[in-house]
C-alpha positions as a Markdown table, in Angstrom:
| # | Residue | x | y | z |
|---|---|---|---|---|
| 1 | Unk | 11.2 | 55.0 | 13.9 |
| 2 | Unk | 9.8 | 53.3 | 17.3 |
| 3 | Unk | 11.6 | 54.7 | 20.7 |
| 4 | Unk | 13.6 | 52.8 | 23.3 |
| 5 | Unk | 10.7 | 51.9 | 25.1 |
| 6 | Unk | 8.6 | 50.5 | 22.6 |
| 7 | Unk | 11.6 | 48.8 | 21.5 |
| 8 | Unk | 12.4 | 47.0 | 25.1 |
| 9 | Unk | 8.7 | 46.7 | 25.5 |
| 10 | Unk | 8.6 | 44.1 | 22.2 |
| 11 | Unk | 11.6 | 42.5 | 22.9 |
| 12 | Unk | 10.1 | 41.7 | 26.2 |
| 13 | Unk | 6.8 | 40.3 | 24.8 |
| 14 | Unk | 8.9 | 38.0 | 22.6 |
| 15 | Unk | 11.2 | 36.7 | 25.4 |
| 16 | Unk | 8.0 | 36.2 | 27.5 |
| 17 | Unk | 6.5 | 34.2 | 24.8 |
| 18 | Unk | 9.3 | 31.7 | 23.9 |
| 19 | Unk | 9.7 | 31.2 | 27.6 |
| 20 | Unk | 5.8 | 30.1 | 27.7 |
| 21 | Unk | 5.8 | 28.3 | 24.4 |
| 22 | Unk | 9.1 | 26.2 | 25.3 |
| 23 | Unk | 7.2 | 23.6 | 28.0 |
| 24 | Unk | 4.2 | 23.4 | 25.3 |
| 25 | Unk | 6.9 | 22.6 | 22.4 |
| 26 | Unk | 8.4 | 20.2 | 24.4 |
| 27 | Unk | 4.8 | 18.2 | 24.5 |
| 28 | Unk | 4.4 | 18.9 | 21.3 |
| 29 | Unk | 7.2 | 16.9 | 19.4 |
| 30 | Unk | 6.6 | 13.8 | 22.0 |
| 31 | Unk | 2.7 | 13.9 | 20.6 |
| 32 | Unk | 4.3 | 14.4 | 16.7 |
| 33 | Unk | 6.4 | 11.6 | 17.6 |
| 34 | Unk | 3.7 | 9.6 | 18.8 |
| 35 | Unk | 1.7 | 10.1 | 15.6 |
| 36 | Unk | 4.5 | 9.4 | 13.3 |
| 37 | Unk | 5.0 | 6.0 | 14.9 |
| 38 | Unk | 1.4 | 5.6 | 14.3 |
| 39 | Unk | 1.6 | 6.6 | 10.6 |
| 40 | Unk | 4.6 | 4.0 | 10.3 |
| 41 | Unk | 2.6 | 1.2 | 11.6 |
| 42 | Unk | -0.4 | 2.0 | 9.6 |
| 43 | Unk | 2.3 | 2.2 | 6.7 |
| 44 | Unk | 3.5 | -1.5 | 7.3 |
| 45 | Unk | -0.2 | -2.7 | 8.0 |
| 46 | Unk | -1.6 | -1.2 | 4.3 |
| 47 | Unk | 1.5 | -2.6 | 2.7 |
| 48 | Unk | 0.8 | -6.4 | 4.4 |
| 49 | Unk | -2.9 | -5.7 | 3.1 |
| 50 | Unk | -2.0 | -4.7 | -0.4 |
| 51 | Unk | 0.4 | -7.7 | -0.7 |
| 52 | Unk | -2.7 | -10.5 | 0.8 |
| 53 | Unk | -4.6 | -8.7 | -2.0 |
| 54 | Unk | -2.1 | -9.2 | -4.9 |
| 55 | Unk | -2.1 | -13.0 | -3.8 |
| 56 | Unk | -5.8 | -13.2 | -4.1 |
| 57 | Unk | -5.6 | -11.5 | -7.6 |
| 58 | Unk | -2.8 | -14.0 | -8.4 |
| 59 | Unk | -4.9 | -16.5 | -7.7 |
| 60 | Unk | -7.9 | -15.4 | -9.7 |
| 61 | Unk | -6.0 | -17.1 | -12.7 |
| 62 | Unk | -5.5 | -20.7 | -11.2 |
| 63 | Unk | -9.1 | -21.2 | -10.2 |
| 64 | Unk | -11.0 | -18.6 | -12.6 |
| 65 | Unk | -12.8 | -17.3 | -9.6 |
| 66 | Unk | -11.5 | -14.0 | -7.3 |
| 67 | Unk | -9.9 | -14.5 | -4.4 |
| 68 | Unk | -9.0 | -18.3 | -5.2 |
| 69 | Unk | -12.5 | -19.2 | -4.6 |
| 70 | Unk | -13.6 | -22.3 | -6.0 |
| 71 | Unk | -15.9 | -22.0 | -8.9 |
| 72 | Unk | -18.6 | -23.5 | -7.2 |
| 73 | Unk | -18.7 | -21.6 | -4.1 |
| 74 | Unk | -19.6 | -18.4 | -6.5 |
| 75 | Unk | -22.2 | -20.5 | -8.2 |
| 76 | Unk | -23.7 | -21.5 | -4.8 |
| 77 | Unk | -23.7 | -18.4 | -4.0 |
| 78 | Unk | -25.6 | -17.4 | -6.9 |
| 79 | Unk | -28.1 | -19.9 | -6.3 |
| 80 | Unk | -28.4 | -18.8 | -2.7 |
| 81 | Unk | -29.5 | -15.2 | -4.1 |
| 82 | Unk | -32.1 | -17.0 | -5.8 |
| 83 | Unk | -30.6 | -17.0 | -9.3 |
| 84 | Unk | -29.0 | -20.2 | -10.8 |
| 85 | Unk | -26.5 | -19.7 | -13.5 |
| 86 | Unk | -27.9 | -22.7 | -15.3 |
| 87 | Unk | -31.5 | -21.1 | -15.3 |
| 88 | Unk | -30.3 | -17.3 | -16.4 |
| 89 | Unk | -28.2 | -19.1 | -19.1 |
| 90 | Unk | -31.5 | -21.0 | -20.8 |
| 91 | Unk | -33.3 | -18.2 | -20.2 |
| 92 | Unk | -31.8 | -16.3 | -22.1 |
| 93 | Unk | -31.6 | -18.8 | -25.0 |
| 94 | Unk | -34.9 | -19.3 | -24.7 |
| 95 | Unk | -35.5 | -15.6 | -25.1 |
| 96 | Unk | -33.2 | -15.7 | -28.7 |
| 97 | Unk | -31.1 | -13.1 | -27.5 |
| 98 | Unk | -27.7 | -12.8 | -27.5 |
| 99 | Unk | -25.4 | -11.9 | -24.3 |
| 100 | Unk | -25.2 | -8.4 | -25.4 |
| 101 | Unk | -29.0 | -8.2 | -26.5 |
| 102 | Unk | -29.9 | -9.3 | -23.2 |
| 103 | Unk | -27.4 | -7.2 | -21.6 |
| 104 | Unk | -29.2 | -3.9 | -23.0 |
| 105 | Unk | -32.5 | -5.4 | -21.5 |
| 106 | Unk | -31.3 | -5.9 | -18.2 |
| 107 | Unk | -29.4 | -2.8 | -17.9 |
| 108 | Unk | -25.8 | -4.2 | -17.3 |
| 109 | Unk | -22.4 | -5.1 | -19.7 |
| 110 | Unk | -21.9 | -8.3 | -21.9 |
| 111 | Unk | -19.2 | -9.2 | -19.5 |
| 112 | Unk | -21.7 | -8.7 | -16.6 |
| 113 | Unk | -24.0 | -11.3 | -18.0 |
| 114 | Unk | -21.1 | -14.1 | -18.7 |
| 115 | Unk | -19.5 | -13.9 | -15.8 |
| 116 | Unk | -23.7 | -14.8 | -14.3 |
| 117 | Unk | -24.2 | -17.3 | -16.5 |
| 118 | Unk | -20.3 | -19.4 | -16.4 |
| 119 | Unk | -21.3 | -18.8 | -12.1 |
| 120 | Unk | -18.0 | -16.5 | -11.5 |
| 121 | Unk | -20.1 | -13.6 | -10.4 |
| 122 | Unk | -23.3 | -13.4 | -8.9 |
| 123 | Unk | -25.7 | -10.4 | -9.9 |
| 124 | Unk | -26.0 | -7.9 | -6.4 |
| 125 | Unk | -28.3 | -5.1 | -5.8 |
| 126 | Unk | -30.8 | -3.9 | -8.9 |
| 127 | Unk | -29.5 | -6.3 | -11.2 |
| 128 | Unk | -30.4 | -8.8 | -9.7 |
| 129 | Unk | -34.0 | -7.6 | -8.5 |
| 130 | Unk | -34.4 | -6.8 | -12.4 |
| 131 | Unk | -33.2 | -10.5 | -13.5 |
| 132 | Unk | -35.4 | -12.3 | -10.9 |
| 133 | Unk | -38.7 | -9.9 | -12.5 |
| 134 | Unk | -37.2 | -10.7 | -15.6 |
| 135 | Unk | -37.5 | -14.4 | -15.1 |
| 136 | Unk | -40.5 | -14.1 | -13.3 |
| 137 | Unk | -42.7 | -12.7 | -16.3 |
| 138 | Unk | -41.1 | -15.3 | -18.4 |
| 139 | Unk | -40.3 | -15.8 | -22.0 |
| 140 | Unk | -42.8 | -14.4 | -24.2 |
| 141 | Unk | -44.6 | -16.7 | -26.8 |
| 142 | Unk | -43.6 | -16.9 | -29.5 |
| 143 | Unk | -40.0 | -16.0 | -28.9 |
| 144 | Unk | -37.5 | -18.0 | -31.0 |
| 145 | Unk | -34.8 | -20.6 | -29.5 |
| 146 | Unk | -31.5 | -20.5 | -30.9 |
């Protein structure tokens, strides 16, 4: 069992402490105050965002293209990367491959390929260094049209 004057001595030490902590405590709920205003706004701005985004999704459908892009701003695009849709499409035709033959070959989805070939997605990164190579070597002879 502690004595008196261990007793007065911890009570002491507390009082001492609450005394020093109450000007820091005071700072310290205008700063959490602070930072949950901040958290709102950031709140409202993500909800704004997420609501321009469901529009663009929206508007996939009317044009056929993401963000309500025209169809042949994608395609232009596509030709700007140095890949026509036109010339990927005949290409592979002229291969005899189906989409999901040539697919395999290039190392990407079925989907993948239609979207390059109809000019609502343009090929980034690997893809489309492995397409250009592809095209580059050209269709072997022999190789059946369909």
């Amino acid at each position: 069992m502690p004595n008196l004057a261990s007793a007065i001595r911890a009570e002491i030490r507390s009082e001492l402490s609450r005394a020093q902590a109450r000007p820091s405590g005071g700072r310290l709920v205008a700063e959490v105050r602070k930072l949950r205003a901040t958290v709102a706004e950031q709140g409202r701005t993500i909800a704004r965002l997420e609501r321009k985004l469901g529009r663009g999704v929206r508007n996939a459908g009317a044009t056929g293209t993401p963000w309500g892009r025209k169809a042949g701003s994608v395609a232009a695009a596509a030709r700007a990367a140095g890949l026509d849709p036109k010339a990927l499409l005949a290409f592979r035709k002229s291969l005899g491959l189906s989409r999901i033959d040539f697919a395999a070959k290039a190392g990407v989805s079925s989907g993948s390929i239609f979207l390059w070939e109809s000019g609502r997605a343009v090929p980034r990164g690997t893809s489309l260094d492995k397409l250009k190579k592809m095209m580059a070597k050209g269709a072997p002879k022999g190789a059946s049209r369909r």
